[in-house]
Every structure is written in structure tokens, then in C-alpha cells.
C-alpha positions in Angstrom: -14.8 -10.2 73.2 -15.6 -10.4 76.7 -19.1 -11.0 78.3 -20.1 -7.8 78.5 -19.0 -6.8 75.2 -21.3 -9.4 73.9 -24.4 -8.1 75.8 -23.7 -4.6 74.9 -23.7 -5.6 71.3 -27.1 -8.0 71.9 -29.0 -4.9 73.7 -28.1 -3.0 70.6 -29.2 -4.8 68.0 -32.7 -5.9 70.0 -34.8 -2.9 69.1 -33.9 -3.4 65.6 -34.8 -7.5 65.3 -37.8 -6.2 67.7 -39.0 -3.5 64.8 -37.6 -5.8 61.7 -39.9 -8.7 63.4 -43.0 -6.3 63.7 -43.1 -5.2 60.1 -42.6 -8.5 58.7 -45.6 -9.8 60.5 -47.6 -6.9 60.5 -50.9 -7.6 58.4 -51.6 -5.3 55.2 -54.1 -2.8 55.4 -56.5 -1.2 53.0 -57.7 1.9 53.1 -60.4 4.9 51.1 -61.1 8.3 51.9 -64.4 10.4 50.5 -62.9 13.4 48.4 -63.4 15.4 51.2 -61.6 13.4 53.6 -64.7 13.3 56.1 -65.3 9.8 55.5 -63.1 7.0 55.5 -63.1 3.1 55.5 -60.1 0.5 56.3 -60.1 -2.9 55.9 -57.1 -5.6 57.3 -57.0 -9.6 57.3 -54.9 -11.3 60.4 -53.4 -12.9 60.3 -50.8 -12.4 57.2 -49.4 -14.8 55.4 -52.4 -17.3 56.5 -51.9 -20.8 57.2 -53.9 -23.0 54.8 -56.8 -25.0 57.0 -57.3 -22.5 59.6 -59.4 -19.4 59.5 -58.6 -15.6 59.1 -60.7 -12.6 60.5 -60.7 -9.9 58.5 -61.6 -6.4 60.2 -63.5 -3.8 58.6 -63.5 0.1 59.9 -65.9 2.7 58.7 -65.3 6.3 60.1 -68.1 8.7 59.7 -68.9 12.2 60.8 -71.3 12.8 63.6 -75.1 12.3 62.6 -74.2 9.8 59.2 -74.3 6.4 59.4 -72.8 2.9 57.9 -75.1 -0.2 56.2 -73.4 -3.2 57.6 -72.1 -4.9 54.3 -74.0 -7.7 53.0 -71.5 -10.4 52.6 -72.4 -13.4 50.0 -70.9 -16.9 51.0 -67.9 -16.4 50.0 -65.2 -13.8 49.4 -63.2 -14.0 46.7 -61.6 -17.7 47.0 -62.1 -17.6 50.9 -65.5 -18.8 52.1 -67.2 -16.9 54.8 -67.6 -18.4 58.0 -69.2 -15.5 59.9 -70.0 -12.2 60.3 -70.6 -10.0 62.8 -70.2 -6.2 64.0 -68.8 -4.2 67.3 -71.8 -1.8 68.4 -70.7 1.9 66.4 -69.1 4.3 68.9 -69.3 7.8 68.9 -65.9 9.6 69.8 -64.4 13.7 69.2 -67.1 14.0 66.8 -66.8 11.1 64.6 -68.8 7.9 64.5 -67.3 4.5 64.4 -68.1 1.1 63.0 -66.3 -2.2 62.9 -67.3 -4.9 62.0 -65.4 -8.8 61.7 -65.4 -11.3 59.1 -64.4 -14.8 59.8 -63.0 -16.2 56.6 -61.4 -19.5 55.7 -59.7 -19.7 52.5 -59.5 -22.6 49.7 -56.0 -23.0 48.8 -52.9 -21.8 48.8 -50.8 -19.3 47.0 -52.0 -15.5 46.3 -55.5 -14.9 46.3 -57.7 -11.8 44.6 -59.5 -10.2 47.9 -62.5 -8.2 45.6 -63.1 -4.2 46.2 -65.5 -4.2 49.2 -68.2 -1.2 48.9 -69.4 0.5 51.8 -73.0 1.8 52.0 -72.9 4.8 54.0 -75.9 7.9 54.5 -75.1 11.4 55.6 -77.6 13.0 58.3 -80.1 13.9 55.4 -80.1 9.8 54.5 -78.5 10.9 51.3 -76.2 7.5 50.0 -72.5 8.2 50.0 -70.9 5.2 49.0 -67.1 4.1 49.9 -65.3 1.8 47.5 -62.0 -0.1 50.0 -59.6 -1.2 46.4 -58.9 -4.8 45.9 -55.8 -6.7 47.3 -54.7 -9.8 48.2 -53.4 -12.2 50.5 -50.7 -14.7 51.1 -52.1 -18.6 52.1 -49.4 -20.6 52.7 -49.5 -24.6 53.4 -47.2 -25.7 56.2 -46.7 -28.9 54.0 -45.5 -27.0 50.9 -42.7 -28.4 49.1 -41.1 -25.7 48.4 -40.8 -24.0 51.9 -40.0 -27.5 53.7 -37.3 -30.0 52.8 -37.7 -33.9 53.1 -34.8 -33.5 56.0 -36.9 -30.8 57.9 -40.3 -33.0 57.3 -38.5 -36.6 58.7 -36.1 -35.3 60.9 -37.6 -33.8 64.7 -36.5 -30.2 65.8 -34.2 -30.2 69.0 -36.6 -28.8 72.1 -36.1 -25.7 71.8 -37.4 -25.1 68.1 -40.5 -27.3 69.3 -41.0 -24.8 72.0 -42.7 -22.4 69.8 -45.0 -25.1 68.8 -46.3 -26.2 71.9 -46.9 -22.3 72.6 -49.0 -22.1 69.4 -51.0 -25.2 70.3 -51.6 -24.1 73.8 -52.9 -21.0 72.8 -55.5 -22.6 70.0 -56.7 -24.7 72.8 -57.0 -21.8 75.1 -58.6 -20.4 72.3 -61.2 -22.7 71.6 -62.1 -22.7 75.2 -62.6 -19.2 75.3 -64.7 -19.5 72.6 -67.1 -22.2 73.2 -67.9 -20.3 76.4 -68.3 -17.0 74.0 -70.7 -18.4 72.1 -73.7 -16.7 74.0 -71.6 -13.5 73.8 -71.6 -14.0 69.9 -74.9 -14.6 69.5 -76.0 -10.6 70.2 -78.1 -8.3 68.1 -75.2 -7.2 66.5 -74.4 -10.3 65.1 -75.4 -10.3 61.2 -76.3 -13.3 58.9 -74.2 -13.7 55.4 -76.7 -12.6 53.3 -77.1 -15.0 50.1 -76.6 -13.5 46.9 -76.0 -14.6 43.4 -72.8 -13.8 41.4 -74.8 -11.5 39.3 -76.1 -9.8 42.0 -72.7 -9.5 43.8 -71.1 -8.2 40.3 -74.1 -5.7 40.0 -74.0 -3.9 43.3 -69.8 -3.8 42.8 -70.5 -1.9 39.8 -73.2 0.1 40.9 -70.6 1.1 43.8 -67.8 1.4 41.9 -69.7 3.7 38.9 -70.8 6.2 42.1 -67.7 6.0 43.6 -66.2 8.9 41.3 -62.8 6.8 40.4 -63.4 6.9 36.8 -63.1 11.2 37.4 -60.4 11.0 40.0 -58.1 7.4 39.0 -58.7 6.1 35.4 -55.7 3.8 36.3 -57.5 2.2 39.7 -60.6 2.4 38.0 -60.2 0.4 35.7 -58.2 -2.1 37.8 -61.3 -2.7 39.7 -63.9 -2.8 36.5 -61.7 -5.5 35.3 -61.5 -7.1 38.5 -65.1 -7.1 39.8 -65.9 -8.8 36.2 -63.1 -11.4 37.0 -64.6 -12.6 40.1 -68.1 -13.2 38.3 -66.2 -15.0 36.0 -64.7 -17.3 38.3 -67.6 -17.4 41.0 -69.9 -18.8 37.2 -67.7 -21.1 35.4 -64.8 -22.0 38.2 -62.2 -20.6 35.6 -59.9 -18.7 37.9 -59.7 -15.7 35.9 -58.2 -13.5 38.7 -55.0 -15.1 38.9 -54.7 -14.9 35.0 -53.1 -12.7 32.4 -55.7 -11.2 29.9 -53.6 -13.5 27.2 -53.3 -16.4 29.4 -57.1 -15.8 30.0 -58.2 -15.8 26.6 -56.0 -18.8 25.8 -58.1 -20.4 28.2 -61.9 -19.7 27.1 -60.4 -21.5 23.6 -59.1 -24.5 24.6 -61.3 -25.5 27.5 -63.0 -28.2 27.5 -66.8 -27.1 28.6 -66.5 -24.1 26.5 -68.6 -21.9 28.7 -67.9 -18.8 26.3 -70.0 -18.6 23.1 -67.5 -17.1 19.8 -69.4 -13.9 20.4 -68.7 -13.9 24.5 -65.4 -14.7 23.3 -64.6 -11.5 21.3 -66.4 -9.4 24.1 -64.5 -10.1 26.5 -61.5 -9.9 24.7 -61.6 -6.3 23.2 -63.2 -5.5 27.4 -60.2 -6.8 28.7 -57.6 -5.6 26.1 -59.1 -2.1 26.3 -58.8 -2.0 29.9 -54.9 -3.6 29.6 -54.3 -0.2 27.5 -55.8 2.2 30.0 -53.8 -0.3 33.4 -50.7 -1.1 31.5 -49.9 1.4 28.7 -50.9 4.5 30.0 -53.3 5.0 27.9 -56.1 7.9 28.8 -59.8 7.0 27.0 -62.2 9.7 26.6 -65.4 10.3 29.0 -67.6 8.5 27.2 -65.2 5.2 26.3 -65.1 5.2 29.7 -69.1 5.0 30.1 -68.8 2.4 27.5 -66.2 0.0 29.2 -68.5 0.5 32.3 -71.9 -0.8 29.8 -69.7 -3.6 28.1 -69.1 -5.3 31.8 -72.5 -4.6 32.9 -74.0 -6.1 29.7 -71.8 -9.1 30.1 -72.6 -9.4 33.7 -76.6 -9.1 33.0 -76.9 -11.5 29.8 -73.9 -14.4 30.6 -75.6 -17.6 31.4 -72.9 -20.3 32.9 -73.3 -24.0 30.8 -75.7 -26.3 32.3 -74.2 -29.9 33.2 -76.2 -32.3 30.9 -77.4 -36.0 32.6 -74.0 -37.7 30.6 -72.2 -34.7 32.5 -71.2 -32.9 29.2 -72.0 -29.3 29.0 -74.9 -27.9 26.6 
């Protein structure tokens, strides 16, 4: 094959390695419209996978019609098993009729592997002030550690890359540096009116105001299946952001497993069996296809709230048992 047989066959094959290399890195969005499609809210993290030890910003996009208007979330300290580093919002633009918000979400996560990103609600009022909330689903994201066993070998670890693999490297660190330049001299930039502090609330609170959103969000009429992925997810969270038990990543029976064999035993007998018939009664519903009737529905809705309202976390003791 002769020399320009060979570039032929390169400038063929680039705008295919060109799009293959854009999806792959392209970061996941999330996205809700209102029933009538007026309204709609987005939400992306960049980027994706994240590197473990560096931070992520995660965007959030609210699109309203003219004369409505969006709360700017309230985030807590954390989201999820990413803390949250900052937040802060774009002034809202008004374009072909419809108003826009954005705002940005620094986040820096706690470890590696897949991690639970909660359902977000969005507070949002219609000309009249009226409350129409939005409900963005749950996801997650990839963190990955650039020491990871099992994405690095000993030989790639010990042995140093030939120039040209480095170059990519030195790119990457010239642009952080560039970076933090740029934003060290942004910092007065930053600090403008529509900068907004992470509001500090409890995981009760957090877990009521999810479930307030999710209850006026209408899923349980529209999407019994989402509905309840979110019910069981929002009560998840509390659960980890209480006791530490990382009840996210877990199967309902790896779960319950769990609760009987740790050692602070943070679940009473009675929280114990609550939980258990919760989260096997949603399992049906998510897993089996199973369709409850209106008012098993209310009642799933009651049995997480109640839990939520009345769970009280064990308190360390001075030996540093539990009582």
C-alpha cells in the first residue's frame, strides 16, 4: 500500500475515531419535563468518569416559560457521597419566550467506584407564585482512582512511558496550572450576588423536602416503576447520611443482612422489620412488575416518611460503644 493509499484510508476513518472519541467522553445528562412540556430541568456532572482527588462541577439547567421563575436549590454539605465545595448560579436569561437558569455545583467526591447521585427537586412558581415543582431522577457517576489496581499493572506503575505517551500529561498539567491561575484572579468575579451559600441542613430535613417533592411531583400517577425507584432511594441516602451504612450501593437482601450482623446495631427489631417489608414491597413494584393500588401507594409514601420522622441514629457512649 503506497503512501497515499495509507492517507486515504487515515482521512477515512478520522471522523469516525473523532465521533467514537466524543461519545465516550461525553458526560451523562439528566433530564425532567412538567406534563405539559412547558417546563423542564437538566442536570450533567463533568467531567465523566471523575478522577478520584480532584473536583467535578456539576451543572444544573431550569427552563421556564416567560413570567415563572426558579428557587435556586438549597444544597446541604454534601451530595450523595460527594461533598459540596461550592455553589453558585449564572444570572437567569430571558430568550424566544422562555426563561433560563443555571446554576454550578462544585463537588468533590469520597471514593471511588459508582456512586448514588440523589433525585434533585427543583422549586419552581408560575407567574401567579403558584409552586410547580420539578423532580431531575437519580443517577450516578463513575470515580475512578488513577492508582487502581485493577486499571494499572505493576509494569505500567514502575516502568516510564516513552515521550510521546507523557505528552498528554504535561498538556493536562499545564492546563490545571493555567487553571488555577485563572482562578485565583477569578476569585472577585466569584464572589457576586449570584453566588449562593450551601445551605446546612439535617438528613431529616433533606429526606423530608425529597419526599415532599417527590409526593407533588405526580410520578406515583404517571411512573409507579420510577416512583418507587426514587422513594426507595431518597430513604437510602438518609440511611447512609445517619448511620454511615452505605445502603445505596446495597441489594435490599444484602441490606438487610447488614442491619443483623453489624456491630452498632443502629436498627431496633421493630426498625428492622419496617424497613424490610418498605423495601421488599418496593422490590415487587421495581423488580417484578408488580402494580399496587392507589392507596398502597399512599401507604409506602407514609411508611418512609414515618421512618424518616421517628429514626434516631445510636449515640457514641464515653467507652465508644453505642447505646
Amino acid at each position: 500500500m503506497n503512501i497515499a493509499s495509507k492517507a486515504k484510508q487515515i482521512l477515512t476513518l478520522l471522523p469516525i475515531a473523532l465521533l467514537t472519541l466524543s461519545a465516550l467522553g461525553a458526560p451523562a445528562v439528566r433530564t425532567v419535563d412538567s406534563p405539559d412540556g412547558e417546563k423542564s430541568a437538566s442536570v450533567q456532572i463533568s467531567p465523566d468518569p471523575i478522577q478520584l482527588g480532584e473536583s467535578a462541577e456539576m451543572t444544573i439547567t431550569v427552563t421556564l416559560p416567560a413570567g415563572c421563575e426558579t428557587v435556586p436549590p438549597a444544597f446541604p454539605p454534601s451530595y450523595g457521597a460527594m461533598t459540596v465545595e461550592s455553589v453558585k448560579a449564572d444570572p437567569p436569561t430571558l430568550t424566544g419566550g422562555k426563561h433560563t437558569s443555571v446554576f454550578h455545583v462544585r463537588l468533590i467526591p469520597d471514593r471511588s467506584g459508582k456512586l448514588f447521585l440523589p433525585p434533585i427537586p427543583i422549586e419552581t412558581r408560575d407567574a401567579a407564585g403558584s409552586p410547580s415543582p420539578l423532580l431531575i431522577p437519580a443517577g450516578e457517576v463513575e470515580v475512578v482512582s488513577r492508582y487502581d489496581p485493577e486499571s494499572a499493572s505493576l509494569s505500567q506503575l514502575s516502568s516510564p512511558a516513552p515521550p510521546i505517551k507523557q505528552f498528554p500529561w504535561i498538556l493536562a498539567a499545564a492546563l490545571l496550572a493555567g487553571a488555577v491561575t485563572f482562578i485565583v484572579l477569578a476569585r472577585g468575579f466569584f464572589r457576586s450576588p449570584f453566588r449562593l451559600a450551601a445551605k446546612e441542613l439535617s438528613p431529616r430535613e433533606k429526606a423530608l423536602r425529597r419526599l415532599d417533592v417527590l409526593k407533588n411531583s405526580g410520578l406515583a400517577e404517571s411512573d409507579l416503576h420510577e416512583y418507587y425507584i426514587h422513594l426507595t432511594g431518597i430513604v437510602r441516602v438518609f440511611i447512609e447520611e445517619t448511620t454511615g451504612i452505605r445502603a445505596p450501593e446495597q441489594t435490599t437482601e444484602e441490606f438487610l443482612r447488614h442491619i443483623e450482623t453489624e456491630p452498632n446495631r443502629s436498627f431496633s427489631p421493630q426498625a428492622r422489620v419496617r424497613l424490610a417489608r418498605f423495601l421488599e414491597s418496593a422490590d415487587m413494584v421495581k423488580f417484578a412488575k408488580f402494580r399496587p393500588a392507589p392507596d398502597e401507594v399512599a401507604a409506602g409514601e407514609e411508611s418512609a416518611r414515618g421512618f424518616v420522622s421517628t429514626f434516631e441514629p445510636p449515640t457514641p457512649t464515653k467507652e465508644g460503644s453505642v447505646s
